[in-house]
OpenMM code with the backbone's topology and positions (N, CA, C; nanometers):
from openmm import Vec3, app, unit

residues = "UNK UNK UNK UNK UNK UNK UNK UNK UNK UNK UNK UNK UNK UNK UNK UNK UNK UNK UNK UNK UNK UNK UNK UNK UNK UNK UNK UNK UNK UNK UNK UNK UNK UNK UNK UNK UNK UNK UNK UNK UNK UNK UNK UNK UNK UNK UNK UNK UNK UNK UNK UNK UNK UNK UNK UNK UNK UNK UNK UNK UNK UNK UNK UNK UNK UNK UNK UNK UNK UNK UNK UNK UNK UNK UNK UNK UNK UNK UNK UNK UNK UNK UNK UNK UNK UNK UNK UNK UNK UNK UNK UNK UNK UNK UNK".split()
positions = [
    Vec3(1.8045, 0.7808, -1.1380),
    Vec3(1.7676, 0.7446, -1.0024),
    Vec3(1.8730, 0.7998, -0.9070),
    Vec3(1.8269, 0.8726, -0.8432),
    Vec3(1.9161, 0.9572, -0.7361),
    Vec3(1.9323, 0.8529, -0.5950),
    Vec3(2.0955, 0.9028, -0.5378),
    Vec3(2.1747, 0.7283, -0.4725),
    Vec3(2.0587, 0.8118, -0.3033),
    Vec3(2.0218, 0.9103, -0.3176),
    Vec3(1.9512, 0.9292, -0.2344),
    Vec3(1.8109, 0.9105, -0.1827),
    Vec3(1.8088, 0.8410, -0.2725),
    Vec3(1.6188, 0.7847, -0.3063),
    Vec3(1.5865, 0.6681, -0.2238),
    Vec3(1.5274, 0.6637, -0.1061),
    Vec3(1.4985, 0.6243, -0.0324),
    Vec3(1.4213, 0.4850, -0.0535),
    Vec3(1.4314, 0.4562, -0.1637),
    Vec3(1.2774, 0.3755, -0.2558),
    Vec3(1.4011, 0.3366, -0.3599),
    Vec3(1.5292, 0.3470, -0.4028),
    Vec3(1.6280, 0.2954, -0.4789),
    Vec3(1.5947, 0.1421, -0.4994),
    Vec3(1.6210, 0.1005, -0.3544),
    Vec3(1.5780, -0.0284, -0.3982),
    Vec3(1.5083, -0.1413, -0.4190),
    Vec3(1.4123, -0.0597, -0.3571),
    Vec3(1.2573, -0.1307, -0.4143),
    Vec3(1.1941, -0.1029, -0.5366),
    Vec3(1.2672, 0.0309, -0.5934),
    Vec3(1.2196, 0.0651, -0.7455),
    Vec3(1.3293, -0.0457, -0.7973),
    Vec3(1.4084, -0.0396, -0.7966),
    Vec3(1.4723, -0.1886, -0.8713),
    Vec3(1.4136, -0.3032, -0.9035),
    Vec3(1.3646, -0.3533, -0.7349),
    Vec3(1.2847, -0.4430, -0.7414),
    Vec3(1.1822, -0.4808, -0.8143),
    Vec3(1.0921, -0.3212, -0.8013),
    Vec3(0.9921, -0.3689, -0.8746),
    Vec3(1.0405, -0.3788, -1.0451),
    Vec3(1.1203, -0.2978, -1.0692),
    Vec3(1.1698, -0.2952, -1.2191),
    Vec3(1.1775, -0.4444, -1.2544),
    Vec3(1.2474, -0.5083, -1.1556),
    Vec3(1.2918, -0.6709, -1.2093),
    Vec3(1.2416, -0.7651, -1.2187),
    Vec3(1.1076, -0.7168, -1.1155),
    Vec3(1.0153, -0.8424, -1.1355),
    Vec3(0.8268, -0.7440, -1.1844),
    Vec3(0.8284, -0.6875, -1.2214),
    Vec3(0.7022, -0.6442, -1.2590),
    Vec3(0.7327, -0.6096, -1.4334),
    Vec3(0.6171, -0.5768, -1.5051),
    Vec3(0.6381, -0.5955, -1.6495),
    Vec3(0.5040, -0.4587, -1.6459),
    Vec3(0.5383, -0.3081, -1.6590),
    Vec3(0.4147, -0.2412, -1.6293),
    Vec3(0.3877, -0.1958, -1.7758),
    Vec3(0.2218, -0.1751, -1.7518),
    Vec3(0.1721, -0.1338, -1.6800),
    Vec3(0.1092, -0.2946, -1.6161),
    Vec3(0.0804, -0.3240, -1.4884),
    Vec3(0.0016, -0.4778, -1.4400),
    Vec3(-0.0598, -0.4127, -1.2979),
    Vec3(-0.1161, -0.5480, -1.2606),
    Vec3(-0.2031, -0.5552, -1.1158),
    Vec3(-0.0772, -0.5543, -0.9884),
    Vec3(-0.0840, -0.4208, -0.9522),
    Vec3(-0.0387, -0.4680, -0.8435),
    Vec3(-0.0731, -0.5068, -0.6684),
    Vec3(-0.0318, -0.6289, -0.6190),
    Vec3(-0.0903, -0.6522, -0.4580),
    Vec3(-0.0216, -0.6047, -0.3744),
    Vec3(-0.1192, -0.5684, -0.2873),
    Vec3(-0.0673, -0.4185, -0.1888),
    Vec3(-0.1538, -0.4527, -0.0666),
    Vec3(-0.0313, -0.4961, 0.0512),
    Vec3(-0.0851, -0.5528, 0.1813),
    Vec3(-0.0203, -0.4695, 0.3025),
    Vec3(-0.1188, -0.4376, 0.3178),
    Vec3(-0.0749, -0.3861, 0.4770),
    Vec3(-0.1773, -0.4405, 0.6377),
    Vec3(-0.1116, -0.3516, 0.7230),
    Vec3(-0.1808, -0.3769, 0.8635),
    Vec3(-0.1927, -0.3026, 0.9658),
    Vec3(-0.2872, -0.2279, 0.9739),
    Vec3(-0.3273, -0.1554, 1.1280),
    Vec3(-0.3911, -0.1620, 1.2604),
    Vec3(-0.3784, -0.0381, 1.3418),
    Vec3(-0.4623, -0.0741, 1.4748),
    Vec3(-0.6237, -0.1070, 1.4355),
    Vec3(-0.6858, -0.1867, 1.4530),
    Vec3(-0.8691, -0.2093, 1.4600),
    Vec3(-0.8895, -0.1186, 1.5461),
    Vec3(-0.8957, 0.0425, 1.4944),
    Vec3(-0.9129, 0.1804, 1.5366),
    Vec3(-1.0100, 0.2489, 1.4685),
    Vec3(-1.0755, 0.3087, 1.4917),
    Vec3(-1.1466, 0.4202, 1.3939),
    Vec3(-1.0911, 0.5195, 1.3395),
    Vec3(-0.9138, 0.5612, 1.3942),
    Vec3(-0.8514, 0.6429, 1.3130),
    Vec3(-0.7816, 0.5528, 1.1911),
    Vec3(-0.7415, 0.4539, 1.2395),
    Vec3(-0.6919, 0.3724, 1.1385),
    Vec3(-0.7897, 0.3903, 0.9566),
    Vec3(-0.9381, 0.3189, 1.0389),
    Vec3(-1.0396, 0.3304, 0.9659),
    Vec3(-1.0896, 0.4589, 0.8810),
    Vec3(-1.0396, 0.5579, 0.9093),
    Vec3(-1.0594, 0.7172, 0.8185),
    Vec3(-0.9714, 0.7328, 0.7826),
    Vec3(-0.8231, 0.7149, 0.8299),
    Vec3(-0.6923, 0.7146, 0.6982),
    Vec3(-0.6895, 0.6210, 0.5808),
    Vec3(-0.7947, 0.5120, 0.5644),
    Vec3(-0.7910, 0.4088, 0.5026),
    Vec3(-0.9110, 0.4601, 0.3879),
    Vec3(-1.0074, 0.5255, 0.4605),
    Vec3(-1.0801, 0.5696, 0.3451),
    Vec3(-1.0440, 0.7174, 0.2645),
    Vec3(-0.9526, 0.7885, 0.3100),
    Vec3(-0.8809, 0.8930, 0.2405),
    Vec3(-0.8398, 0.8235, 0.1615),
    Vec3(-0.7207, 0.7595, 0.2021),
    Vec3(-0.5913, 0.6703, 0.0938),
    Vec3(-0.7066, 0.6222, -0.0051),
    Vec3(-0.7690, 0.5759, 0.0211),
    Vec3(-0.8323, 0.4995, -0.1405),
    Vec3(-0.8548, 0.5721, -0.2068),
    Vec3(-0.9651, 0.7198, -0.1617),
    Vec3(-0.9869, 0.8326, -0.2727),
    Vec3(-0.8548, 0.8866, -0.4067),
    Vec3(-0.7253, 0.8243, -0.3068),
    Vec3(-0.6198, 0.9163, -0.3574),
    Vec3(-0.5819, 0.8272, -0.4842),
    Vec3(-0.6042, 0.7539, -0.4909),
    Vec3(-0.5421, 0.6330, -0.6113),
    Vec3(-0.6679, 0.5472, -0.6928),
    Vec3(-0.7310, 0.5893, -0.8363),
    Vec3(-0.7766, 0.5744, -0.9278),
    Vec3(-0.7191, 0.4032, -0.9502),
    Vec3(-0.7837, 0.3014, -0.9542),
    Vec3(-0.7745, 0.1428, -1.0069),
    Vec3(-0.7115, 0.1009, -0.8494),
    Vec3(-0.7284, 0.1318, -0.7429),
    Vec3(-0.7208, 0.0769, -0.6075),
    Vec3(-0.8214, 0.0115, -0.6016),
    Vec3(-0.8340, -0.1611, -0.5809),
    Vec3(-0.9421, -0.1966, -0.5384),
    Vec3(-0.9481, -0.2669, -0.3573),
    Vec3(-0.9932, -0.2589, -0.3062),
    Vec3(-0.9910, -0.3919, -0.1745),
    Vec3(-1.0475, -0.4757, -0.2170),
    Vec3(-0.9131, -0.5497, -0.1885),
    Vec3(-0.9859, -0.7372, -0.2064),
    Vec3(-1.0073, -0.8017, -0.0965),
    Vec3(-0.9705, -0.7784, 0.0202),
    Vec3(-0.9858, -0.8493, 0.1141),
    Vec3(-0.9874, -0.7620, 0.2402),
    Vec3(-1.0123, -0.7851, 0.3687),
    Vec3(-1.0023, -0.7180, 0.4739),
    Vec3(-1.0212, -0.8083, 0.5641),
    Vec3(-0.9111, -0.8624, 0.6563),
    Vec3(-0.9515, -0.9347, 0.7890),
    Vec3(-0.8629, -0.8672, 0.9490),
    Vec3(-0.9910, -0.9169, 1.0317),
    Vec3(-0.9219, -0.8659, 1.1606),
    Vec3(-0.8313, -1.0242, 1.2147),
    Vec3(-0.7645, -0.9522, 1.2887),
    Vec3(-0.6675, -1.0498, 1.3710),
    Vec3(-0.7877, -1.1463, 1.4576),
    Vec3(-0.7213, -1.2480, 1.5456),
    Vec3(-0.8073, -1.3268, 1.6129),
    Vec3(-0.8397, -1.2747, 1.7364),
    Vec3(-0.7357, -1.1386, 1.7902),
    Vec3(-0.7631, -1.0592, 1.9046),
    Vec3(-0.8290, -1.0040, 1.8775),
    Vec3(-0.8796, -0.9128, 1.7420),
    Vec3(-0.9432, -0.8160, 1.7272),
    Vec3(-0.8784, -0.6670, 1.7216),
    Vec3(-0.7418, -0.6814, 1.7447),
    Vec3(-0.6380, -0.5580, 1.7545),
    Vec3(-0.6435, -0.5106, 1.6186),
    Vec3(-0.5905, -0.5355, 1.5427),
    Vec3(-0.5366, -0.5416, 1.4024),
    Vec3(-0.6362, -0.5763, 1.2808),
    Vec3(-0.6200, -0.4987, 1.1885),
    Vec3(-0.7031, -0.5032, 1.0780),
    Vec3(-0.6004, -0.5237, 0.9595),
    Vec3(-0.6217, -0.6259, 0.9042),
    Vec3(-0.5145, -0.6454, 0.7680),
    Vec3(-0.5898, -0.6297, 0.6069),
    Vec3(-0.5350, -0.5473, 0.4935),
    Vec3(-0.6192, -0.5048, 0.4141),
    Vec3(-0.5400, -0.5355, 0.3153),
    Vec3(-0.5957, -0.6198, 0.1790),
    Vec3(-0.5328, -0.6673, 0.1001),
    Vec3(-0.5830, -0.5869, -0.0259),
    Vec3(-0.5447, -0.5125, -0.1305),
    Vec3(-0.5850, -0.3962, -0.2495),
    Vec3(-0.4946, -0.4609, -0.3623),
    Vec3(-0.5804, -0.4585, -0.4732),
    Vec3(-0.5086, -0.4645, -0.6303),
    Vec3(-0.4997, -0.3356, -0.7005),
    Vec3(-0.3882, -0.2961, -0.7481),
    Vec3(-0.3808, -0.1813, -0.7874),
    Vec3(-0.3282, -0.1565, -0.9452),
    Vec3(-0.3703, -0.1146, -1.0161),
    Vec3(-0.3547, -0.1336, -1.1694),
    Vec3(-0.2580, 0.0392, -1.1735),
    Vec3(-0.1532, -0.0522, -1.1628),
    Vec3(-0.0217, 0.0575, -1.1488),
    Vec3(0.0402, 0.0792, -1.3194),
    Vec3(0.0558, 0.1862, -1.3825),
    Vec3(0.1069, 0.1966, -1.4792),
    Vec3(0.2660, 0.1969, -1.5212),
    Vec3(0.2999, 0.2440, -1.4246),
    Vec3(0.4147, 0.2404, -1.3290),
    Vec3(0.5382, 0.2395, -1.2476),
    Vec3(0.6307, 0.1993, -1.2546),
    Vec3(0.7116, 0.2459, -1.1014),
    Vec3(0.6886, 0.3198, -0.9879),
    Vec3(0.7412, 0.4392, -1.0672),
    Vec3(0.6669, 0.5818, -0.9852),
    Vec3(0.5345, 0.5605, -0.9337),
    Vec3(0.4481, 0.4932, -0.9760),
    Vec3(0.3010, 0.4711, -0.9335),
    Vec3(0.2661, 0.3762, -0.8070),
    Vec3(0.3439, 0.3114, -0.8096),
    Vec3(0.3590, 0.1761, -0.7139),
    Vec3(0.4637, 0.2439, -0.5759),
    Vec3(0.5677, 0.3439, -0.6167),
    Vec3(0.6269, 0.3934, -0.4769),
    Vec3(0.5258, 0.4689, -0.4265),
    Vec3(0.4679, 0.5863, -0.5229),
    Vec3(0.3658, 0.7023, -0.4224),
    Vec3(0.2523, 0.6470, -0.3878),
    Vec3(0.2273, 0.4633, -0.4263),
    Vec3(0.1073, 0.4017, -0.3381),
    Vec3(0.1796, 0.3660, -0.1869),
    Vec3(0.3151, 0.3284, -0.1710),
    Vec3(0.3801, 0.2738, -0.0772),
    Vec3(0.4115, 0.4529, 0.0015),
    Vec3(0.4575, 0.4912, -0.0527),
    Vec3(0.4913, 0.6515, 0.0729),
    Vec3(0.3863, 0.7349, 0.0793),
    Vec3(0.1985, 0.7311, 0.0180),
    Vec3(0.1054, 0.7422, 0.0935),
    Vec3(0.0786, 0.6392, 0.2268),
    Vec3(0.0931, 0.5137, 0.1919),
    Vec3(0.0817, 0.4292, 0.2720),
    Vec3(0.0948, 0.4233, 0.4278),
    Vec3(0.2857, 0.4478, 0.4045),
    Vec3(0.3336, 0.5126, 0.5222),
    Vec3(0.2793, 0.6411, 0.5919),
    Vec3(0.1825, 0.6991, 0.5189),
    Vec3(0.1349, 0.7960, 0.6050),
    Vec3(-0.0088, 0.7942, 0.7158),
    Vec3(-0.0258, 0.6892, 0.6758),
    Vec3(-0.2123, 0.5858, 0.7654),
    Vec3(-0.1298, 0.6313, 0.8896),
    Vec3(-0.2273, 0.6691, 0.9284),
    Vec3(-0.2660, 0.6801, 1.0834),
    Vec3(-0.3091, 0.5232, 1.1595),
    Vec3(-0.1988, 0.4916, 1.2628),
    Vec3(-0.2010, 0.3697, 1.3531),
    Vec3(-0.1713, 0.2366, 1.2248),
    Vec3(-0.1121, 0.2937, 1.1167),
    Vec3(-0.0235, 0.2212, 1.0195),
    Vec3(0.0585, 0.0767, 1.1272),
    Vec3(0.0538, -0.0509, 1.1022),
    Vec3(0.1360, -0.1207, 1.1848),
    Vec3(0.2681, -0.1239, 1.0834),
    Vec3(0.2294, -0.2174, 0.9889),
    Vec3(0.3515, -0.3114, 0.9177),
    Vec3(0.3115, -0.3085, 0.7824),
    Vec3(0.3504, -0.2793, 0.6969),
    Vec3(0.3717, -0.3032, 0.5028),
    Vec3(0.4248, -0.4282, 0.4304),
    Vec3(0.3191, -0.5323, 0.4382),
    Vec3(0.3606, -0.6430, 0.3839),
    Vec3(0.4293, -0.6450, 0.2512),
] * unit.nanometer
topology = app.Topology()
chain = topology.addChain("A")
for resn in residues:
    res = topology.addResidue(resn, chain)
    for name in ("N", "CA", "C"):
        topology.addAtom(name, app.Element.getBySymbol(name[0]), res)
């Protein structure tokens, strides 16, 4: 693990508390956009055992929050779900 790895210590993390290959939950939150909404259906194509489990809008209607189980084999599998992630268009926050 290179001290330059941006993901150092969340690959730890997950090392310490995950047992792979398992389910992993994967929450995020965007603008209630229609670009939001087409980066969201790319990202799924890209990852094989992605499921959505849930999807709710905020009480304004701004924000769309999307809850996915992901059958990560893993480490490596679980960061390049998190640094596609970061790439959603009108992306808010990464629970």
């Amino acid at each position: 693990m290179s001290q330059d790895d941006p993901f150092q210590k969340f690959r730890i993390l997950l090392e310490n508390n995950h047992q792979f290959p398992c389910v992993y939950t994967h929450k995020f939150i965007g603008a209630n956009s229609p670009i939001f909404k087409s980066s969201i259906e790319e990202f799924e194509k890209k990852f094989i055992g992605l499921t959505r489990i849930s999807e709710r809008l905020s009480a304004s209607g701004k924000h769309l929050a999307l809850t996915y189980e992901y059958q990560a084999g893993s480490t490596d599998e679980v960061v390049q779900l998190l640094m596609e992630t970061h790439k959603l268009n009108d992306l808010i926050y990464v629970i």
